[in-house]
C-alpha positions in Angstrom: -24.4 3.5 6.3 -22.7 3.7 2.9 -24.6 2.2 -0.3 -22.7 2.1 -3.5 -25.0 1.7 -6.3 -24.4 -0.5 -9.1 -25.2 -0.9 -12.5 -24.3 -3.8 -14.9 -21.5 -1.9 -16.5 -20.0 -1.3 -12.7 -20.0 -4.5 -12.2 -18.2 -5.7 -15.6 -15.6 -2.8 -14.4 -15.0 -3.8 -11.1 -11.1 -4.6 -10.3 -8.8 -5.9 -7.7 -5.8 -3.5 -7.2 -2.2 -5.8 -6.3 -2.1 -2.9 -3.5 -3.0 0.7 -1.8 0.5 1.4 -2.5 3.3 1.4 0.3 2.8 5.1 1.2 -0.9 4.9 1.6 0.0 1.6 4.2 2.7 4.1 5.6 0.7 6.3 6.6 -2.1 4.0 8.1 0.5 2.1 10.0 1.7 6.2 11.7 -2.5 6.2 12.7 -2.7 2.4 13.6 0.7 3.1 15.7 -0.9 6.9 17.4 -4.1 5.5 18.2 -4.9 2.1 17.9 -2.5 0.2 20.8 -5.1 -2.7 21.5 -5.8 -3.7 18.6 -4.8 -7.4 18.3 -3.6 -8.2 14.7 -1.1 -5.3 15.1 0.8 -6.4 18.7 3.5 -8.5 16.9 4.2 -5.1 14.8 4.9 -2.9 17.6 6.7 -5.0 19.4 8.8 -5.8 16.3 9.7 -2.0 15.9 13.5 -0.9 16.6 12.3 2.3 19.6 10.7 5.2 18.8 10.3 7.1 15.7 13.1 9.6 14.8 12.9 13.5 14.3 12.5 13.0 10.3 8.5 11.4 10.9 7.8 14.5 12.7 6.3 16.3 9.4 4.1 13.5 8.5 3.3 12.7 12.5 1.5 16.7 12.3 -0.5 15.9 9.5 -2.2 12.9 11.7 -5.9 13.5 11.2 -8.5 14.1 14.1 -10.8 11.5 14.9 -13.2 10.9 11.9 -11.2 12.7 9.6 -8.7 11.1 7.3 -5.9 12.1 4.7 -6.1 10.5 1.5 -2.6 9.3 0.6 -3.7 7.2 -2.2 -4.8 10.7 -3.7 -1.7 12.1 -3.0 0.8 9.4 -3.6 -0.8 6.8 -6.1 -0.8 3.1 -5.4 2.6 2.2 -7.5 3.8 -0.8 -5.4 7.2 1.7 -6.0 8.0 4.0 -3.0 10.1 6.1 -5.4 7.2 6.2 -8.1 4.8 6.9 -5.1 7.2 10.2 -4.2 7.8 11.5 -7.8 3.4 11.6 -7.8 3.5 13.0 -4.6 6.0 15.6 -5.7 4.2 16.4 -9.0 0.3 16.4 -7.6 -1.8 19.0 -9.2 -1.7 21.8 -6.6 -6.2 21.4 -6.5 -6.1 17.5 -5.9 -3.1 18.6 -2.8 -5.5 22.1 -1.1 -8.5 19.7 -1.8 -7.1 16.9 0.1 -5.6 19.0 3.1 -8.9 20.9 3.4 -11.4 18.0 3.8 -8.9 16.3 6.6 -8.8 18.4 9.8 -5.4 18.3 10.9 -4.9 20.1 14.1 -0.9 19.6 14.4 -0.2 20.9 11.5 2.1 24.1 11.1 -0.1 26.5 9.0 2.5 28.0 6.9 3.4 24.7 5.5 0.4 23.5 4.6 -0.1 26.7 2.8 2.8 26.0 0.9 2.5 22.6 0.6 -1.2 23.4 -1.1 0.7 26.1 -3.2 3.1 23.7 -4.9 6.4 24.6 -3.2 8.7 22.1 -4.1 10.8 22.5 -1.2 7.8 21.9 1.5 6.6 19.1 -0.4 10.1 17.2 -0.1 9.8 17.9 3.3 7.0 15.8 3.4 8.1 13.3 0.7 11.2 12.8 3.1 9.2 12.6 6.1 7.4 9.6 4.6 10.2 8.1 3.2 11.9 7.9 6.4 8.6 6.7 8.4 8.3 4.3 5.5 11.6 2.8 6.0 10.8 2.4 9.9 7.3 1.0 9.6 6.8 -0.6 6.6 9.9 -1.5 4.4 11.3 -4.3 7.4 7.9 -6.2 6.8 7.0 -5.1 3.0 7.9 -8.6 1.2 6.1 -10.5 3.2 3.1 -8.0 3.2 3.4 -8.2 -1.0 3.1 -11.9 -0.5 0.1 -11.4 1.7 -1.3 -9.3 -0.6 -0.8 -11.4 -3.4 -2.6 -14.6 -2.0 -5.6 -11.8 -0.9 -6.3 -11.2 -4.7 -5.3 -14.5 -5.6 -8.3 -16.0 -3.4 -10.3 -13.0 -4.8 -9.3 -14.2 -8.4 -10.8 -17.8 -7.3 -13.8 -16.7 -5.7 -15.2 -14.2 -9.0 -14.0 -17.5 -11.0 -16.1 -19.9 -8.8 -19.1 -17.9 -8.2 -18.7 -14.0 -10.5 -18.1 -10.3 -9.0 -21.3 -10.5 -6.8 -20.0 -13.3 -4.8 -16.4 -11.2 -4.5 -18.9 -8.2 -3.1 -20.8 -10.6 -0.5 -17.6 -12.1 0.9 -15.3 -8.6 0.6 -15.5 -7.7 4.7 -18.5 -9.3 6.8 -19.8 -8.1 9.0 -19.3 -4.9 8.2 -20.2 -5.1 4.4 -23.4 -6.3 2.9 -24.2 -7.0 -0.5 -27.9 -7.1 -1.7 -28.0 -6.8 -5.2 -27.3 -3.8 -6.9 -26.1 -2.3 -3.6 -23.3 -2.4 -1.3 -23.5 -1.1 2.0 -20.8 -0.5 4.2 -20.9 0.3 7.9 -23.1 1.8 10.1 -23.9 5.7 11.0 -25.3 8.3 8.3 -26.7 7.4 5.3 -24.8 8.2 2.4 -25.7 6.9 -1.2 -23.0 6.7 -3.9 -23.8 5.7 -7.2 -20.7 4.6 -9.6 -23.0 5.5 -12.7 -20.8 3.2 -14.7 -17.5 4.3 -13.4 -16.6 0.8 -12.1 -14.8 0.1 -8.8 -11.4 -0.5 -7.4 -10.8 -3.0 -4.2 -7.8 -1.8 -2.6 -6.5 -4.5 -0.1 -4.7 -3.1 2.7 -2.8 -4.9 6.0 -3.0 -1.5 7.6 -6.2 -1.1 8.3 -8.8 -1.8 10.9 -12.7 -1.8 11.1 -14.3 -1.2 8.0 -14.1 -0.7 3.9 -13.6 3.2 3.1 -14.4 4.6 -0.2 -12.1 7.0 -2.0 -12.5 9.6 -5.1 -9.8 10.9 -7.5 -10.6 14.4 -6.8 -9.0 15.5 -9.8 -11.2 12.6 -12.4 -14.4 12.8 -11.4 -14.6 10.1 -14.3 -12.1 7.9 -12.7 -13.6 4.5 -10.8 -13.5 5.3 -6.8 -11.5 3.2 -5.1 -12.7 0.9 -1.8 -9.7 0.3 0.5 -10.3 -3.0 2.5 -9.0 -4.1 5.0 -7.1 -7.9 4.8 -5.4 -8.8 8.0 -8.4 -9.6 10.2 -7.1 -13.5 11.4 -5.0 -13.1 14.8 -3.1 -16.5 13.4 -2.5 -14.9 9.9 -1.0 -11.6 11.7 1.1 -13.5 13.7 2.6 -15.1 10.8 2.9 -11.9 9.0 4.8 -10.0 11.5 7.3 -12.9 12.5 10.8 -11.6 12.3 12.0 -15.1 13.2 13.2 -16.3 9.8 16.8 -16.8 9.9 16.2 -20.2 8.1 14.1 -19.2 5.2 16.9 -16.0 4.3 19.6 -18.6 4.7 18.2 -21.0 2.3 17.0 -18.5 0.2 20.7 -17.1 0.1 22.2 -20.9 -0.7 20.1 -21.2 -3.7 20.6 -17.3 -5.2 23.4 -16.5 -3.6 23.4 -13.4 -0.8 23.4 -10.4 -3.0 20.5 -11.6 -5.2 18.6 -12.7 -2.8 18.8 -9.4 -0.9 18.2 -8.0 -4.5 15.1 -10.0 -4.8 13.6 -8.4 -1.5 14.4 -5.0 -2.3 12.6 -5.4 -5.3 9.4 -6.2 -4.3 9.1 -3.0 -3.3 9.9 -2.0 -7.2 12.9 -0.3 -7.7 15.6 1.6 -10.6 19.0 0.0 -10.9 20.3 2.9 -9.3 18.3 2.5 -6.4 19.1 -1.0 -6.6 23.1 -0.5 -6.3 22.5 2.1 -3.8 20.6 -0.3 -1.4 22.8 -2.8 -2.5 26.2 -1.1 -1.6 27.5 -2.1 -5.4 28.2 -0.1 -8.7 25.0 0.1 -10.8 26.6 -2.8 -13.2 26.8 -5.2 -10.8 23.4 -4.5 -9.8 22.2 -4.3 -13.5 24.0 -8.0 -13.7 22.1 -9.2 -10.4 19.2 -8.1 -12.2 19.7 -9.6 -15.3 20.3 -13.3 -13.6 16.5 -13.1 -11.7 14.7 -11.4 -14.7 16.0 -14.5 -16.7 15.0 -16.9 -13.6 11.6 -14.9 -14.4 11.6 -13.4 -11.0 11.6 -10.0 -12.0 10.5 -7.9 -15.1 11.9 -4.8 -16.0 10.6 -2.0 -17.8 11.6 1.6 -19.1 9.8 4.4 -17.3 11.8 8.0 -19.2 15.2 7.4 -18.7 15.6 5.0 -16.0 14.4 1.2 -15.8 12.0 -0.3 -13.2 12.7 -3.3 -11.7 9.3 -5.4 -10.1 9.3 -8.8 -8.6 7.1 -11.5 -10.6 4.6 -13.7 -8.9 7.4 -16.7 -9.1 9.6 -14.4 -7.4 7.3 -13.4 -4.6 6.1 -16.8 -3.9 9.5 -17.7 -3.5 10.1 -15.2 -0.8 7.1 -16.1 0.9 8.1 -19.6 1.0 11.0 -18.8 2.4 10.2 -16.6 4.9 7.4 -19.4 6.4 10.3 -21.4 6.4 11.6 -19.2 9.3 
């Protein structure tokens, strides 16, 4: 069993995170796809794939951890809800926090030499695996990612509601029964081997995630030790609300979505929940980065985007407004 010790200052710290990030939940969904074939809330999923995964997974499929093992892709990749973000911190890890991470996960498939170099900060062998993700990303996760934001969403949104209506302890008590238990100032998690962690002020990050079985795991920034660990928990544990999740059936919500924005922005509007440049934007788009810059300009003023500068490019990111708006259309479906 796991027990993570609180103090008082923990618990003032203690956050909801919007997401693990879309890698991370790549990368689970690669495991929950390997291994897990009976498990219930993610039938819909596999059916919904297009066939089998194509040569460019194959990297990230050898660094598929044994049994009891895990790689910690939050670590790697960060939990920017931006799969390009997530890449650029993936490509720029410290090489410690990467040989630290590949040693503690046993990873028998793996092609020594590349993990060697991969540990030793060789650009090229880390593309390989930034590409490799990117293409199991867009596979996996990206057909299903707006609808998983909206899930995610409501998840912190009823977390929001439960710390308002009864404080952080009653968050801890309801976070994943039965496999979590919270008696004051200790959570424990699971069963097996005791293992006592104490936060020591640090605070604690939830990190909702729909691919994920069983339960709660507990992550550390190996490269802060001062940095708040971070508790990835699982969210899609209602057969009904997976069903509903992985519906591809939603013809009518896209249509009416489209007769109220118009095609291109409301294609726009779902690439973005992902977060995005304008350049990305266009490319995804098939238009010249001034028509996408314009597209972008209509839903930031609808409010259903913001944008921000991150060096020289801008970031586009869907709003709350915007994402309940895709969510309500895609239930209309």
């Amino acid at each position: 069993m796991l027990r993570i010790h609180f103090t008082a200052t923990d618990l003032a710290r203690a956050r909801v995170a919007p997401t693990a990030g879309p890698l991370a939940e790549t990368f689970q969904s690669l495991q929950i796809l390997s291994r897990c074939r009976n498990s219930l809330p993610f039938r819909a999923w596999r059916r919904s794939l297009a066939g089998p995964l194509g040569e460019g997974s194959r990297p990230l499929r050898s660094l598929l951890p044994a049994p009891g093992s895990g790689l910690d892709l939050i670590a790697l990749a960060g939990m920017d809800p931006s799969v390009e973000a997530g890449l650029d911190t993936l490509l720029g890890v410290a090489d410690h926090t990467m040989r630290v991470e590949l040693e503690i996960a046993r990873l028998p498939g793996a092609d020594r030499g590349w993990l060697a170099a991969l540990i030793s900060g060789d650009l090229p062998a880390r593309r390989v695996l930034a590409d490799s993700l990117d293409a199991t990303h867009r596979a996996l996760v990206l057909p299903h990612w707006s609808r998983m934001r909206g899930h995610l969403d409501s998840y912190r949104a009823d977390c929001a509601r439960t710390v308002m209506d009864g404080g952080i302890e009653r968050l801890l008590e309801s976070l994943c029964p039965p496999h979590t238990r919270w008696s004051a100032p200790v959570l424990e998690i699971g069963r097996g081997p005791e293992v006592d962690v104490h936060l020591e002020g640090r605070g604690l990050v939830v990190a909702p995630m729909v691919f994920m079985t069983g339960h709660p795991q507990l992550f550390f920034d190996v490269g802060d030790e001062g940095a708040a660990p971070i508790l990835t928990v699982p969210t899609l544990r209602d057969p009904l609300a997976a069903a509903a999740l992985w519906d591809a059936d939603r013809e009518a919500g896209d249509a009416s979505l489209a007769a109220l924005l118009g095609r291109t922005r409301a294609a726009a509007l779902d690439i973005v929940t992902e977060s995005c440049s304008t350049t990305e934007l266009a490319r995804r788009l098939n238009v010249s980065a001034a028509a996408a810059s314009q597209h972008a300009t209509v839903l930031r003023n609808a409010n259903l985007i913001t944008t921000r500068r991150r060096g020289g490019a801008v970031l586009h990111t869907i709003t709350p407004l915007g994402a309940d708006l895709l969510s309500r259309a895609h239930a209309v479906g």
